[in-house]
Structures are given as C-alpha cells and as structure tokens.
C-alpha positions as CSV (number, residue, x, y, z in Angstrom):
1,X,-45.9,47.6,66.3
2,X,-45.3,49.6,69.8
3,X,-47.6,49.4,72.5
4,X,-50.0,52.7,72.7
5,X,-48.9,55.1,75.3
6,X,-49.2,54.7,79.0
7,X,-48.0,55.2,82.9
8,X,-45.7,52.6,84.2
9,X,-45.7,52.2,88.5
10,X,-43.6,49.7,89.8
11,X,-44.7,49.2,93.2
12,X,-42.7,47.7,96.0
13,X,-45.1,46.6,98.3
14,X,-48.5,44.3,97.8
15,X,-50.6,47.4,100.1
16,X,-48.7,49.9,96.9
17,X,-49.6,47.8,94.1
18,X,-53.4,47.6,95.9
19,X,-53.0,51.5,96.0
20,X,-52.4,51.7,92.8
21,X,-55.5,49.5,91.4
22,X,-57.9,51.3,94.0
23,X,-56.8,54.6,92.3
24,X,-57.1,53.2,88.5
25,X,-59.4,50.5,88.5
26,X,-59.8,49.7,84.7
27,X,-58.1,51.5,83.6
28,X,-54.7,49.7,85.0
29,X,-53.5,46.1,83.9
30,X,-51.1,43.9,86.4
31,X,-47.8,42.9,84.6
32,X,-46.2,39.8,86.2
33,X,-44.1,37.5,83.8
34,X,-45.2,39.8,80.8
35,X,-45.3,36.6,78.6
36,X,-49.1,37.3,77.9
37,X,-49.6,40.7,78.4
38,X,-46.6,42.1,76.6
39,X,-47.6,41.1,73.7
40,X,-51.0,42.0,73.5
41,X,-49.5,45.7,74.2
42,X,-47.3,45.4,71.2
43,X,-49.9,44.5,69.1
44,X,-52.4,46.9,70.8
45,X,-54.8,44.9,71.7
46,X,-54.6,45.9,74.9
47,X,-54.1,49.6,75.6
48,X,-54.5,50.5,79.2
49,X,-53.6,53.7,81.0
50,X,-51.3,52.5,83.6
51,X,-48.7,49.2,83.9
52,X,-48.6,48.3,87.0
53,X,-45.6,46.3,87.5
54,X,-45.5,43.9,90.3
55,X,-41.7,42.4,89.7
56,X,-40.5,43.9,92.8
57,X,-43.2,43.0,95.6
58,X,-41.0,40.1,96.5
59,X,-43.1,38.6,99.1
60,X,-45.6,37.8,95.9
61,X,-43.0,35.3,95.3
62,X,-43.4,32.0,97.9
63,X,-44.0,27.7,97.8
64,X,-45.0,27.0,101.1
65,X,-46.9,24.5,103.4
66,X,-50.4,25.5,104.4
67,X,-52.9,23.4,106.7
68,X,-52.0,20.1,105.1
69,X,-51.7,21.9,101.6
70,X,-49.3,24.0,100.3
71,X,-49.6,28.2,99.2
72,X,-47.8,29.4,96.0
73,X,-47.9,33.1,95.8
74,X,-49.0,34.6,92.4
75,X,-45.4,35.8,91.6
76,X,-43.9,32.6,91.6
77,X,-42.4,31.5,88.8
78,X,-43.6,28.8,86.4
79,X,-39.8,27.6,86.8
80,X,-39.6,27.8,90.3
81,X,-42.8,25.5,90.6
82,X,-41.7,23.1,88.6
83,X,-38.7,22.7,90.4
84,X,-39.8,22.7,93.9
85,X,-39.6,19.6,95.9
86,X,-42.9,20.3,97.5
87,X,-44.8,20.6,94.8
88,X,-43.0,17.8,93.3
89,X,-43.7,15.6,96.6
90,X,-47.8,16.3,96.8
91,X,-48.6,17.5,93.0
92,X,-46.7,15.8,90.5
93,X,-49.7,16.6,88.2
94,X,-48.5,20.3,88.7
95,X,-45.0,19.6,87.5
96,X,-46.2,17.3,84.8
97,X,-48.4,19.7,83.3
98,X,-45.9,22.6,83.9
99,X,-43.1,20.9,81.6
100,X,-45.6,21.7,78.8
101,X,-45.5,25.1,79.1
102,X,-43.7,27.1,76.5
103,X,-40.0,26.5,77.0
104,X,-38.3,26.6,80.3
105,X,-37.0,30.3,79.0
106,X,-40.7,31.2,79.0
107,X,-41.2,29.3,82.1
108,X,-38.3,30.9,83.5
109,X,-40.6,34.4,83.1
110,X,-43.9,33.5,83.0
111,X,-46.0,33.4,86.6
112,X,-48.2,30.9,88.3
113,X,-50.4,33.7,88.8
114,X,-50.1,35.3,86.1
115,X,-51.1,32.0,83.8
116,X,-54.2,31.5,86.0
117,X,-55.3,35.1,86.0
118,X,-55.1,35.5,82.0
119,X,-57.1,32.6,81.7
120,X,-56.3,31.4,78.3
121,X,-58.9,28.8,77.3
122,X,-55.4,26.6,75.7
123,X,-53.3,26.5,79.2
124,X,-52.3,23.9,80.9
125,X,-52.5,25.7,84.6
126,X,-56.6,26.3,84.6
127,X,-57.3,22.2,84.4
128,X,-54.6,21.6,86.3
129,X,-56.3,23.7,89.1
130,X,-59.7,22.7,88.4
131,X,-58.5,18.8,89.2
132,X,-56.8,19.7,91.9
133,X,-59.7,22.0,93.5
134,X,-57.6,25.0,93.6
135,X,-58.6,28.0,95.6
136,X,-57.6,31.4,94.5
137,X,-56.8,34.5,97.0
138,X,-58.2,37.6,95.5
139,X,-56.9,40.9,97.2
140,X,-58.3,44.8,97.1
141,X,-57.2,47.5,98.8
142,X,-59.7,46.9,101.7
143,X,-60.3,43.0,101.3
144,X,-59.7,39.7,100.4
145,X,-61.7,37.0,99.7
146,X,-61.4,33.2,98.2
147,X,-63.1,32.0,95.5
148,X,-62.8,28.3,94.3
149,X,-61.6,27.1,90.9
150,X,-65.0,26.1,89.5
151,X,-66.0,29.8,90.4
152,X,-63.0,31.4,89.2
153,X,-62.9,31.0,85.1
154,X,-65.9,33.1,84.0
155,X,-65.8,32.9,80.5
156,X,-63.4,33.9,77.4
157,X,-60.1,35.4,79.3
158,X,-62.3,36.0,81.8
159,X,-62.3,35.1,85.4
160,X,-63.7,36.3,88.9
161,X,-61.1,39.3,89.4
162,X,-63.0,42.9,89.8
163,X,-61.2,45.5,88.1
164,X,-59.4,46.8,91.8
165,X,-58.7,43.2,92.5
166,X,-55.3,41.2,91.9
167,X,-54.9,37.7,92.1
168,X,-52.3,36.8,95.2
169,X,-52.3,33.2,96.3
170,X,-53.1,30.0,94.8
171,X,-54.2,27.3,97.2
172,X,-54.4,23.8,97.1
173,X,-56.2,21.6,99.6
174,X,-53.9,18.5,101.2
175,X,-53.8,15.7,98.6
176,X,-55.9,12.7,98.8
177,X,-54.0,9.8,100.3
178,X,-53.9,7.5,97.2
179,X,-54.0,9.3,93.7
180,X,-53.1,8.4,90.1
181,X,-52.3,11.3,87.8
182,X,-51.4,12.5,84.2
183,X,-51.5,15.4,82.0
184,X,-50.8,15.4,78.6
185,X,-51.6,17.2,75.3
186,X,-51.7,18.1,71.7
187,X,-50.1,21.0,70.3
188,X,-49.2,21.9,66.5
189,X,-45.2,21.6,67.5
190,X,-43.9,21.5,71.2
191,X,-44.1,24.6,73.5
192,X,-47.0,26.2,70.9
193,X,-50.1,26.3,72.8
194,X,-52.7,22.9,73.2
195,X,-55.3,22.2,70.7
196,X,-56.5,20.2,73.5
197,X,-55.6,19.4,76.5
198,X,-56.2,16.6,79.4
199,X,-55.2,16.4,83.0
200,X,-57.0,13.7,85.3
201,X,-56.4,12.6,89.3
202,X,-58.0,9.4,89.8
203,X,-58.2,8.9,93.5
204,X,-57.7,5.3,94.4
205,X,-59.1,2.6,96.9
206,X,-56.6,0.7,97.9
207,X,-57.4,-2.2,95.9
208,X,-56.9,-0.4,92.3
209,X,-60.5,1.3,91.7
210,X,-61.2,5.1,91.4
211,X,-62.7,6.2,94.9
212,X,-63.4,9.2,92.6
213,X,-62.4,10.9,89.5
214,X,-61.5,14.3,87.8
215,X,-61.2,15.3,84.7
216,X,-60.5,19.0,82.9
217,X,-59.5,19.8,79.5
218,X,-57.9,22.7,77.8
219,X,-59.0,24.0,74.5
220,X,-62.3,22.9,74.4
221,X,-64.4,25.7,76.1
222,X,-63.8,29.2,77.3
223,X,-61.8,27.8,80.1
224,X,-61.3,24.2,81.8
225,X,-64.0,22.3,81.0
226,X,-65.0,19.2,83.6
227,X,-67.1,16.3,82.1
228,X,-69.0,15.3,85.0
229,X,-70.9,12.0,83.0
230,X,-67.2,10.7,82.3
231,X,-66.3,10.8,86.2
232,X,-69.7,9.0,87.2
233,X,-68.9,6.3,84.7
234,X,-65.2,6.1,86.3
235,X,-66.8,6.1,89.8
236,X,-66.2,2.6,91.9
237,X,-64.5,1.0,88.6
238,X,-61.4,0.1,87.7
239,X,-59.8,1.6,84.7
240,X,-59.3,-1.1,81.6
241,X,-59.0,-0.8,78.0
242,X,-62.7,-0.9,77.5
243,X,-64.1,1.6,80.3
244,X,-60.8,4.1,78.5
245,X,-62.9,3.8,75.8
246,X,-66.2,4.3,77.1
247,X,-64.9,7.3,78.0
248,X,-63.4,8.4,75.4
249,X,-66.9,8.3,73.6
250,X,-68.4,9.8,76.4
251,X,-66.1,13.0,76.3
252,X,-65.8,13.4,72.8
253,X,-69.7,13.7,72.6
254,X,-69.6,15.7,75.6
255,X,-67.3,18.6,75.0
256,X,-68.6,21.7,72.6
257,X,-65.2,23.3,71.4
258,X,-64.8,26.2,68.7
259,X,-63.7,25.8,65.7
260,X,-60.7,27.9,64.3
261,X,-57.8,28.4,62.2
262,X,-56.0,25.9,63.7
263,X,-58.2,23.3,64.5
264,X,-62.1,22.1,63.9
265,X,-64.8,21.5,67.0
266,X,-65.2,18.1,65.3
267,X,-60.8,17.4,65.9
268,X,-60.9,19.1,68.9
269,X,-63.9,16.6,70.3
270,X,-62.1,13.7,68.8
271,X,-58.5,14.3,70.3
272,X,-60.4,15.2,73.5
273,X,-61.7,11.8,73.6
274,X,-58.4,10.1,72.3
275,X,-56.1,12.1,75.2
276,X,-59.0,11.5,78.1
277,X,-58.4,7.7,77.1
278,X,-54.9,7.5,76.9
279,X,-54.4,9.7,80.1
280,X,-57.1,7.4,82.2
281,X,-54.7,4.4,81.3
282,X,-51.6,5.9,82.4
283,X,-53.2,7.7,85.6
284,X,-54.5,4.2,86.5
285,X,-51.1,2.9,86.1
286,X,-49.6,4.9,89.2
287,X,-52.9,4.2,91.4
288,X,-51.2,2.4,94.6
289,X,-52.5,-1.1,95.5
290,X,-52.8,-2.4,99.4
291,X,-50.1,-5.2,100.3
C-alpha cells in the first residue's frame, strides 16, 4: 500500500519544527528514524495531514554530561548510543538492552527519542528508562517542562506528549555508586520484537546485598510494567538461587499481559517470571564487593 496523502515540512531549527506543531497540532505527526512511523503510513494506519520531518535540526542530535548525569537528545541515534563511551561508562544497561534492538541497520535509523516517544508496549528503551529513572524533556512552542518516566507511558502507544509537544531530551540522573545490571529477552527469532522483556539494576552495599532494586518488563502491559512486591522481597537480601526463584513466582503472578497471536497472557506471565530470575542472577553477579 502507499501512505494517504499529506504535507511534508522539513524544519531546520527546533523553534521551526515547534512552529510547525503549534500551527497543526493533531493533525501533524514527528518523523525521526521513520522505523515506526513509516510503516504505519504505508499501511495507513496512520494518516495525518502534515510530516514533519525533524532529520535536519542537528542540535536534536547530542550524548553529553549533565549534573552528574548525562543528556541524550531525542535525535540521537540508537547506533550512536550504543556506541558511546559515556553511556557505555555509566549505563551499560543502556547499551545492553540497545543490542536487542532490531539490527544495527535499524539501529543505525531508528532514534532514542523516537523509540521512547512511540511507546511500543514490546521495546526494550521504555524499561530500560523506567530502571534507570529516566526524565523526559517535553518542548512547545512556548514551554518546556519534565516529566519522569513513571509519568511518561500513559497507556497503549500512549505517553504524556500533548498534541503541540515533541519529545527533546532524555535525562538520566548520576548513577548509583555500586550497581549490578542485565537486560535480556525473548523474541520469536532475533531482532523481531520481545514477547517479554526484563531489565533490572540492583544497587549494591558493598558487601553483596541489594541496597535497592528495579525491575521493568516489556510486553506485559501497555508499557513498562514495574513489580513493586518483587523489589521489597529483593530489599536488604542477597540474590541466590532460591530468592531468583521467589521472584520468579512472585512476578509471574504479578504481571496481567494480553494475550495475542503470538503469544498467551499465561506464556507471557511464565517467561516473565523465568527472565526476572535468570536476569536477578546475572545482575547479582556484577554487584561489586568491598575489599
């Protein structure tokens, strides 16, 4: 199929592509990597009056430090993240759940922004932000405000953004001092999107027991869904084969996924349970002990 008809704006400048939204509201949807939007076009799925193509507003496109955290501007690319040392250096969670993406030819496209902003239910970005306690900067013509990750995702392909908003800059505080990470998922052949997915930052003691603990998980919900009972049981412990495996049970009672063509709520709540355990033990593994 070809997309229904519509205007095409390629703005230059962030205050333009804010011009343009002001002017067109709902009418207008954001194209940034184009890996999720284009095809809902060709399919007509989406049919909106104007594209507003943000591809050349360069300074959308940044990694840098930020009060003890670091900044990544919506335009930056999936690739770009994955690659860069300072992500690499303070988020390694980022860069782990990243490599899951697609393909690095869709990576090489596909935005940080724009990921987060589409909100697919099955990404890996959404519970990687809601771990990390993401902050997302959302711009309008005459304001911008900050709305945190547990505010953001709203419901199906849903999130926070008014209709003359765009998303700009994701945030993420400074990194706790000790932390023990791991993302992984289950997918129907590699690069297709997660039946389920699990990322979890255990934040350590010093002597090898969780300070605190966070866990999200993709497919299972309309966005990333946190299981707050699972992190009280992980509280002040020390992960082992049987605590993995209280919370396994614990999340796979927990969690109230959909059903669909590619999976049942009743595999989705078992694999849920099965990656929460298997990710615990290997976060645990990289949890730094005082010598």
């Amino acid at each position: 199929m070809k997309p229904a008809p519509f205007r095409y704006v390629a703005p230059r400048t962030r205050a333009e592509a804010l011009d343009a939204l002001r002017r067109y509201g709902s009418d207008a949807k954001l194209l940034a990597g184009g890996q999720s939007l284009v095809p809902l076009l060709a399919m007509r799925l989406a049919r909106p009056g104007i594209v507003i193509d943000l591809n050349r507003i360069g300074d959308l496109a940044y990694v840098r430090p930020a009060r003890g955290g670091v900044a990544i501007g919506a335009m930056t690319r999936q690739r770009a993240a994955e690659d860069d040392p300072l992500i690499a250096s303070r988020y390694p969670l980022m860069v782990a759940a990243l490599r899951w993406v697609g393909h690095p030819q869709i990576r090489t496209r596909g935005t940080i922004g724009g990921s987060l902003a589409h909100a697919d239910p099955a990404a890996e970005l959404p519970a990687v932000a809601a771990v990390l306690g993401a902050r997302f900067v959302l711009a309008n013509a005459r304001r911008e405000r900050i709305v945190d990750a547990a505010d953001f995702f709203t419901g199906y392909l849903t999130t926070a953004l008014g209709p003359d908003e765009m998303l700009t800059e994701i945030r993420l505080p400074p990194p706790p001092e000790r932390t023990g990470w791991a993302f992984t998922e289950v997918a129907r052949r590699h690069g297709d999107f997660a039946l389920v997915g699990a990322a979890v930052l255990l934040v350590g003691d010093g002597e090898g027991r969780c300070a605190e603990a966070r866990l999200a998980f993709a497919g299972v919900g309309y966005g990333p869904v946190r299981v707050p009972e699972a992190e009280r049981a992980l509280a002040g412990e020390r992960v082992t084969e049987a605590l993995a495996a209280e919370v396994r049970r614990i999340v796979s009672r927990s969690v109230e996924p959909e059903g669909d063509i590619h999976a049942t709520a009743d595999y989705r709540r078992h694999v849920a349970g099965v990656l929460a355990a298997r990710a615990l033990i290997e976060a645990a593994s990289r949890l730094e002990v005082r010598t």
